[in-house]
C-alpha positions as CSV (number, residue, x, y, z in Angstrom):
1,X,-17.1,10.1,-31.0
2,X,-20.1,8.1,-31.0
3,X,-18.4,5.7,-28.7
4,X,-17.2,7.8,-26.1
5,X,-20.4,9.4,-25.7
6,X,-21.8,6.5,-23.3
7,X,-18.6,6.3,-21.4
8,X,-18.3,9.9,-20.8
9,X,-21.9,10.3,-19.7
10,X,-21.6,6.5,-17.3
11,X,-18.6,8.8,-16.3
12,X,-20.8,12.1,-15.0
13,X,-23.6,9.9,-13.7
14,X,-21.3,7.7,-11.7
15,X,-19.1,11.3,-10.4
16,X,-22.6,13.0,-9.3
17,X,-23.7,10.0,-7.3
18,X,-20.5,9.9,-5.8
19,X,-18.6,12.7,-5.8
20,X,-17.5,14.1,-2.4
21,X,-19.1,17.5,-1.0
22,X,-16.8,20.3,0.2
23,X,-17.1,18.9,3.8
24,X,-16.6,15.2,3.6
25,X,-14.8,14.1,6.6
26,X,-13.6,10.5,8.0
27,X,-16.7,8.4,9.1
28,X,-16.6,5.3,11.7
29,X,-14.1,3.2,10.2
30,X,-12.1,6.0,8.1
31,X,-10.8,6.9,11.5
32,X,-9.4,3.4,12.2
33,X,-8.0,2.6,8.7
34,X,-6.9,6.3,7.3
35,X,-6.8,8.7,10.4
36,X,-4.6,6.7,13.0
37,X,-2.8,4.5,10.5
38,X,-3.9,1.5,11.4
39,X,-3.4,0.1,7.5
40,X,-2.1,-3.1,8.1
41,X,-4.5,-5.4,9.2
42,X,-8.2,-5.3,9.5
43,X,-10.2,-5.2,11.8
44,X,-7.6,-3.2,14.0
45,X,-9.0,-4.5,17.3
46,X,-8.4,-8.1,16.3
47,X,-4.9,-8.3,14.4
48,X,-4.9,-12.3,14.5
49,X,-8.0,-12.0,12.0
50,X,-5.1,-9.7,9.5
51,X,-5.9,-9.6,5.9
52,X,-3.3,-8.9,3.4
53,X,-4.3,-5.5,1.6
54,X,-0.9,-4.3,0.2
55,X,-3.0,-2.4,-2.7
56,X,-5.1,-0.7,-0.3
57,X,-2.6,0.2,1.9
58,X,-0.6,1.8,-0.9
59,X,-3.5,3.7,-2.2
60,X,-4.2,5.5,1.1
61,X,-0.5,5.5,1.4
62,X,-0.4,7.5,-2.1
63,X,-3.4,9.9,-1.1
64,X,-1.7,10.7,2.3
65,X,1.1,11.4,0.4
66,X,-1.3,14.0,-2.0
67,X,-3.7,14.7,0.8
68,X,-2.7,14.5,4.2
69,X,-5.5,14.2,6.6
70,X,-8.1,15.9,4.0
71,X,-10.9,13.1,3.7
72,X,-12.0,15.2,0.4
73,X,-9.1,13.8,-1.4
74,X,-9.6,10.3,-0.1
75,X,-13.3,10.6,-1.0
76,X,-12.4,11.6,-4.3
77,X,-10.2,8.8,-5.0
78,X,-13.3,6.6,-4.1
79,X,-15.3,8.1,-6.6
80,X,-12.8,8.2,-9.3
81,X,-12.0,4.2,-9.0
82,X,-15.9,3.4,-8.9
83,X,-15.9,5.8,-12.4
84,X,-13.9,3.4,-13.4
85,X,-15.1,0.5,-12.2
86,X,-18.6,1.8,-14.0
87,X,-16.7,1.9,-17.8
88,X,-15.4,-1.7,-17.0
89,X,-19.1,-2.9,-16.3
90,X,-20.2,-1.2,-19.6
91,X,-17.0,-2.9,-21.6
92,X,-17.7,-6.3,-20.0
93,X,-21.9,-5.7,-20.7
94,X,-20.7,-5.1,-24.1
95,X,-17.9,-8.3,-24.3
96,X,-20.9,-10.7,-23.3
97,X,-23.3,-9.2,-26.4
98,X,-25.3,-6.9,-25.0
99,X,-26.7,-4.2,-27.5
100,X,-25.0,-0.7,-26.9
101,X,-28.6,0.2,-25.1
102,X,-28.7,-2.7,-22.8
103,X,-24.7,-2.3,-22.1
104,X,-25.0,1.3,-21.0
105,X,-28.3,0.8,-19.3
106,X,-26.6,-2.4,-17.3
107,X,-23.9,0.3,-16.5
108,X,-26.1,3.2,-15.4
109,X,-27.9,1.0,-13.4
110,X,-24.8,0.0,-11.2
111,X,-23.4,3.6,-11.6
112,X,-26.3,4.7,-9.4
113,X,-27.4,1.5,-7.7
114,X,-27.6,2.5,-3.7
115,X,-26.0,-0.9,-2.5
116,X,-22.3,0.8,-4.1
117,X,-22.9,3.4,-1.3
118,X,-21.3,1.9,1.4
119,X,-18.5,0.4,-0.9
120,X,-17.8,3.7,-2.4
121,X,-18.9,6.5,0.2
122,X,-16.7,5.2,3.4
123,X,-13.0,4.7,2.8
124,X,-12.5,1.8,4.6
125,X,-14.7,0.2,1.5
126,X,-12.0,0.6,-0.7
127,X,-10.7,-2.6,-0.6
């Protein structure tokens, strides 16, 4: 129990940063990359500069699937792989010797840094 403690609170601080409100809607690029489909290359108004995403792709691909055209969803998703992403900096803090204080302080600290915003917030970040 004593170890799940710090990963279930990195877990809540990293939700309440993120977590989407009841209206979250698509933003600038959401509508280019999620709302018309344009999944396949970026950025859509220069194919020729096409990056390979295939495991972006299928993630929207999979919350269309659950969501449809609800952004919450989509937002949510977002959140849920930065959560993760949050545990992984507190296993890797840990891995390089951190103390259990300095691990899960590393980890808060990027759970609620605002530079993740833009990573985490718009959709088209996701990659």
């Amino acid at each position: 129990m004593r170890r799940a403690l710090p990963a279930l609170l990195l877990l809540v601080a990293s939700l309440a940063v993120h977590w989407p409100p009841a209206d979250a809607g698509f933003a600038y690029d959401d509508v280019d990359f999620v709302v018309t489909k344009v999944l396949d290359h970026f950025p859509p108004q220069q194919p020729e500069r096409a990056l390979y995403r295939p495991l972006t792709n299928l993630s929207y691909a999979i919350d269309y699937a659950r969501f449809g055209d609800e952004a919450r969803g989509y937002h949510a998703t977002n959140a849920l792989l930065y959560a993760a992403v949050v545990l992984l900096v507190h296993c890797l803090a840990l891995a390089w010797g951190l103390s259990p204080g300095a691990a899960f302080a590393a980890a808060l600290l990027f759970a609620a840094h605002p530079v993740h915003c833009e990573a985490v917030d718009a959709l088209a970040g996701r990659s």
